[in-house]
C-alpha positions, -999 to +999 in steps of 0.1 A: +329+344-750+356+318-737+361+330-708+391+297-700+375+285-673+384+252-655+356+238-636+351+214-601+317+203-594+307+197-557+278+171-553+264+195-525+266+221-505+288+205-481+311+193-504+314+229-517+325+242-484+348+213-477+365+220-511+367+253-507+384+257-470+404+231-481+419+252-509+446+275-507+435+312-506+427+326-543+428+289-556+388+295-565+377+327-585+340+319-584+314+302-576+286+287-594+263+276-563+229+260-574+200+265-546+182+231-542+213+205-532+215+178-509+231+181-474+235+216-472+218+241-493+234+268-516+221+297-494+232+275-463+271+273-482+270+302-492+267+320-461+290+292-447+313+302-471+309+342-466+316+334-425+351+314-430+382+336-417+399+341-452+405+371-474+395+350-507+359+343-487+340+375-507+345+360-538+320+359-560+292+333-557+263+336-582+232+319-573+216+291-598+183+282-595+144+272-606+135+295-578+133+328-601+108+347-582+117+381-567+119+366-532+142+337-540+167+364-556+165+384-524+172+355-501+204+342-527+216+380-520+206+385-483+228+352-477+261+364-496+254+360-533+261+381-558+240+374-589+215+352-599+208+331-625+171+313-631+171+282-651+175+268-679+206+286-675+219+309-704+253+306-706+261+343-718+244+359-688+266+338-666+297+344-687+284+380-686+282+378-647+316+362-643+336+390-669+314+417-643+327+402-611+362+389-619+380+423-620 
């Protein structure tokens, strides 16, 4: 599905919170976070990013990792997430995440 996405890549998890409390509010609509990153880790941003004092900080971040077993998903969720995806990514589950969670 083209879902028209334009997309920013952040080398780490660091440079994904900069970018994002840099942004005006609602600039983002999601966030594709993988796990295993330099500096700060995607759970670590992401529950960076859930803590930030802005209405647009619940959107929706969807996990991307290696890390596929059952208590990797439950950490990506316990820190803010709200999907996951295991690698190699498949790029209909996320496009079928993204049509789910961008109402």
């Amino acid at each position: 599905s083209d879902l028209d996405l334009k997309l920013e890549r952040a080398e780490n998890g660091q440079v994904c919170i900069d970018k994002f409390n840099a942004s005006p509010v609602g600039f983002y609509s999601a966030i594709l976070m993988d796990i295993r990153m330099p500096v700060k880790t995607g759970y670590e941003a992401a529950q960076e990013i859930r803590a930030l004092d802005r209405p647009d900080a619940d959107l929706p971040i969807i996990a991307m990792t290696a890390d596929a077993f059952s208590e990797d998903i439950k950490h990506s969720l316990e820190c803010g997430m709200n999907a996951h995806v295991a690698k190699p990514i498949d790029m209909k589950e996320v496009s079928r995440l993204l049509t789910k969670f961008l109402k």
